[in-house]
C-alpha positions in Angstrom: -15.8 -9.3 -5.9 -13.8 -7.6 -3.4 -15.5 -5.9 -0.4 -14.0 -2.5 -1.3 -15.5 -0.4 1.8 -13.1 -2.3 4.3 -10.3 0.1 2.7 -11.1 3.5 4.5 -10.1 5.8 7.1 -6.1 5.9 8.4 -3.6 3.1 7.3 -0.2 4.0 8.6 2.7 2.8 6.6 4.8 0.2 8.3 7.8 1.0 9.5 11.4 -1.0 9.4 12.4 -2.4 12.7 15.5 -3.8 13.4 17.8 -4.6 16.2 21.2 -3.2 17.7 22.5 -5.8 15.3 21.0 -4.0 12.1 19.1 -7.5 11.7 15.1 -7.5 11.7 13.5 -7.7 14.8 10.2 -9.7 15.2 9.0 -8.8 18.4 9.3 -4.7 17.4 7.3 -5.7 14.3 4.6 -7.4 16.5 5.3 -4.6 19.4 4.4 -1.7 16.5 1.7 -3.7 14.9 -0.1 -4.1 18.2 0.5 -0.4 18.8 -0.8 0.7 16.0 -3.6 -1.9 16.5 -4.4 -0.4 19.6 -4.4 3.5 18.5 -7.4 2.3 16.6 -6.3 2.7 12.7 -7.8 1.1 10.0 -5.0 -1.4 8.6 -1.6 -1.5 7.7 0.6 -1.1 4.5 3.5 -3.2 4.8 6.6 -3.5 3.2 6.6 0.3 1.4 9.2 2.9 1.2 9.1 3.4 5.0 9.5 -0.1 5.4 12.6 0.0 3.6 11.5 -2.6 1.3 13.6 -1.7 -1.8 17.0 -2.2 0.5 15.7 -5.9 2.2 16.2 -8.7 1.2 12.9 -11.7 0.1 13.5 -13.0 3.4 13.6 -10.2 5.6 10.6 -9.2 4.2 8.4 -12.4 4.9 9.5 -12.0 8.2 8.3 -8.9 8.7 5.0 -9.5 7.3 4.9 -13.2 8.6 5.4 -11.2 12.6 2.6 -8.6 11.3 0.0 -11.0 10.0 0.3 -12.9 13.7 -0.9 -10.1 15.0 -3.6 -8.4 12.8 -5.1 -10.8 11.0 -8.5 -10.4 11.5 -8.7 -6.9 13.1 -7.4 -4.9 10.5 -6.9 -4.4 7.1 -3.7 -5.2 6.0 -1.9 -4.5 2.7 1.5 -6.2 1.4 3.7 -4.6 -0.6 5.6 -7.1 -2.6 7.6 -5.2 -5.6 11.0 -6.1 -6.4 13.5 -4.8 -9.2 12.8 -8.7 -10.7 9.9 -10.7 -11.5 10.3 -13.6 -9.9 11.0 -12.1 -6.2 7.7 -10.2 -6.7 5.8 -13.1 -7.6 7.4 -15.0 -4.6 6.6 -12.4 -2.1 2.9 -12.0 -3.6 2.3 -16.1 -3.4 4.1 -15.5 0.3 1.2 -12.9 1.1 -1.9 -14.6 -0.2 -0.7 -17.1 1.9 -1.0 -15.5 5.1 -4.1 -14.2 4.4 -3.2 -10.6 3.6 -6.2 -8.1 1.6 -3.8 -6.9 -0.8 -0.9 -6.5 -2.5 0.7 -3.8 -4.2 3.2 -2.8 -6.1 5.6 -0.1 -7.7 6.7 -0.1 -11.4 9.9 -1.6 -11.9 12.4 0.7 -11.5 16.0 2.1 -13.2 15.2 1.2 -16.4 12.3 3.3 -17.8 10.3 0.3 -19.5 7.1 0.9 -21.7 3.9 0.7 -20.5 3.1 -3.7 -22.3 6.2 -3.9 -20.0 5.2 -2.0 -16.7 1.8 -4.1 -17.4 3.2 -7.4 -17.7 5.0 -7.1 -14.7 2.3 -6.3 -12.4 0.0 -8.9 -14.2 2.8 -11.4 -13.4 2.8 -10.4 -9.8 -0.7 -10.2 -9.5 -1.1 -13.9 -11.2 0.9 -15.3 -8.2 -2.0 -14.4 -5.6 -5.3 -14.6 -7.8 -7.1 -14.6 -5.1 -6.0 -11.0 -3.5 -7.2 -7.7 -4.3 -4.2 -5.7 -6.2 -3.6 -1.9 -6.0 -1.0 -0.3 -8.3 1.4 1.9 -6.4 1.8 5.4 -8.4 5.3 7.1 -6.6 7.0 8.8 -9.9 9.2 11.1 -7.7 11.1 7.9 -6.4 10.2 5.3 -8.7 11.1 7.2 -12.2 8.2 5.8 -13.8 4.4 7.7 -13.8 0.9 5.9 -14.1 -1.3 7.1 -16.8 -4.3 6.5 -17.7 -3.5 4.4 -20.4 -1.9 1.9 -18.3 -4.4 2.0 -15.8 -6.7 1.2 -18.3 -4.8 -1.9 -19.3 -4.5 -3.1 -15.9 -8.3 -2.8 -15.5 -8.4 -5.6 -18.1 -7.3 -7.6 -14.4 -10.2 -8.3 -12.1 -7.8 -8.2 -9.1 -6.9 -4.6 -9.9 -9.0 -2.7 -7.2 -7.1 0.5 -7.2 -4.5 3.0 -6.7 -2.3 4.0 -4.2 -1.3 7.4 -5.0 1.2 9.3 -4.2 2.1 11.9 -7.1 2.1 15.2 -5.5 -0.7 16.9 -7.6 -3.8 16.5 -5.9 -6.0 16.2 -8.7 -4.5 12.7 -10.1 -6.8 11.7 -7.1 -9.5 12.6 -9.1 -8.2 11.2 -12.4 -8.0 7.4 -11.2 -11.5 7.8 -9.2 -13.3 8.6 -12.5 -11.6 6.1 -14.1 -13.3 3.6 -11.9 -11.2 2.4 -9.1 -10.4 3.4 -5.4 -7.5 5.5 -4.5 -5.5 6.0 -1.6 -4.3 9.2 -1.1 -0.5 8.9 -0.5 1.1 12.0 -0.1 0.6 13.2 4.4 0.6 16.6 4.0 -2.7 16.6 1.1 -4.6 13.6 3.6 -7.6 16.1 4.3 -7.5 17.4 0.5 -6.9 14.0 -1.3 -10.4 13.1 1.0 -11.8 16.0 -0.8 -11.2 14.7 -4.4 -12.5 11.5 -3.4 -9.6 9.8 -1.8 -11.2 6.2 0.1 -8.5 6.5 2.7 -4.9 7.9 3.2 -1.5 5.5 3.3 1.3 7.3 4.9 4.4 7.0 7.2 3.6 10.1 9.2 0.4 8.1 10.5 2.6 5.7 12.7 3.9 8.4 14.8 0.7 10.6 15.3 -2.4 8.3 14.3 -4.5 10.1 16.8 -4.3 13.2 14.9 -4.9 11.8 11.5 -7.7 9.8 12.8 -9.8 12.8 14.5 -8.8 14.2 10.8 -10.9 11.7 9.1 -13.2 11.7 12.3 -13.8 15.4 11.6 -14.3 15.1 7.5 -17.0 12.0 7.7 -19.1 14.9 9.7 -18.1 17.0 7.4 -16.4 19.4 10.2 -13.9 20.9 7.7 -12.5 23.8 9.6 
């Protein structure tokens, strides 16, 4: 069983870094990742939408992950995001991050095609069967990826031991509170709702505004675990 109090607190959402040449840069991976290291947050969430992962190709993205695990691996939590619009590049990319040692993976529903929910499942149970070993959190973004969890599927992915929780980022706050009672951990996705998501029972917070100003997100969850609200 997973320890599921490591994932708490302010993960930032890893941004895409590239060179003059529009190619990807490993030393601004490592530069940001020691950064962000440094600035004191909680892990990372690589390979999500603000790490452009829906436009790169499998390669690009085990190098970016490959130049982030050199440098956090072992000092914070770190969680892969390894979707891709086919099967087999997700299952690559999740083998690719169990490899290096990452806590997680995660991943959206495919996307385009609106498939049912045996479909939506079998998918992530594929991915998720390629690093049996890693924790795996289902990424809820319906506004982008076309597709909504629901408790339904949820419930059928529970039927997974790896499936630990949800990273959510629906914009009503209350879905929060939906997938806690259901049992797992959730990640409250959307910046903007960080101190309320805490409120409904949100573990931690996932977002791409966290990289440019984790201080102030971090004396945001500073303040709420003392239960300074105003």
């Amino acid at each position: 069983m997973s320890d599921l109090k490591k994932y708490q607190g302010v993960i930032p959402a890893f941004y895409a870094c590239y060179d003059e040449a529009g190619n990807i840069s490993p030393e601004q991976v490592r530069a940001l990742t020691r950064y962000l290291i440094g600035k004191g947050v909680n892990g990372l969430y690589v390979g999500g939408s603000s790490g452009e992962c829906i436009y790169q190709s499998v390669a690009e993205r085990k190098v970016v992950l490959e130049n982030v695990m050199a440098e956090a691996k072992g000092k914070v939590v770190v969680i892969a995001h390894v979707a891709c619009n086919n099967t087999a590049d997700s299952m690559e990319l999740a083998a690719h991050a169990e490899s290096l040692g990452v806590d997680a993976i995660a991943a959206i529903p495919p996307i385009y095609f609106h498939l049912p929910e045996y479909g939506i499942a079998g998918y992530w149970n594929d991915i998720s069967s390629a690093a049996p070993n890693t924790d795996f959190i289902i990424y809820n973004i319906p506004q982008l990826a076309g597709v909504a969890l629901t408790p339904s599927l949820l419930a059928e992915m529970q039927k997974n031991p790896r499936v630990i929780g949800v990273k959510n980022s629906s914009m009503p706050v209350q879905d929060i509170q939906m997938w806690k009672d259901a049992g797992v951990i959730v990640f409250n996705g959307p910046d903007e709702q960080y101190v309320s998501g805490l409120a409904m029972g949100a573990c931690a917070g996932i977002g791409g505004t966290y990289a440019v100003m984790p201080e102030l997100f971090l004396k945001v969850y500073e303040h709420f675990q003392k239960g300074e609200m105003e």
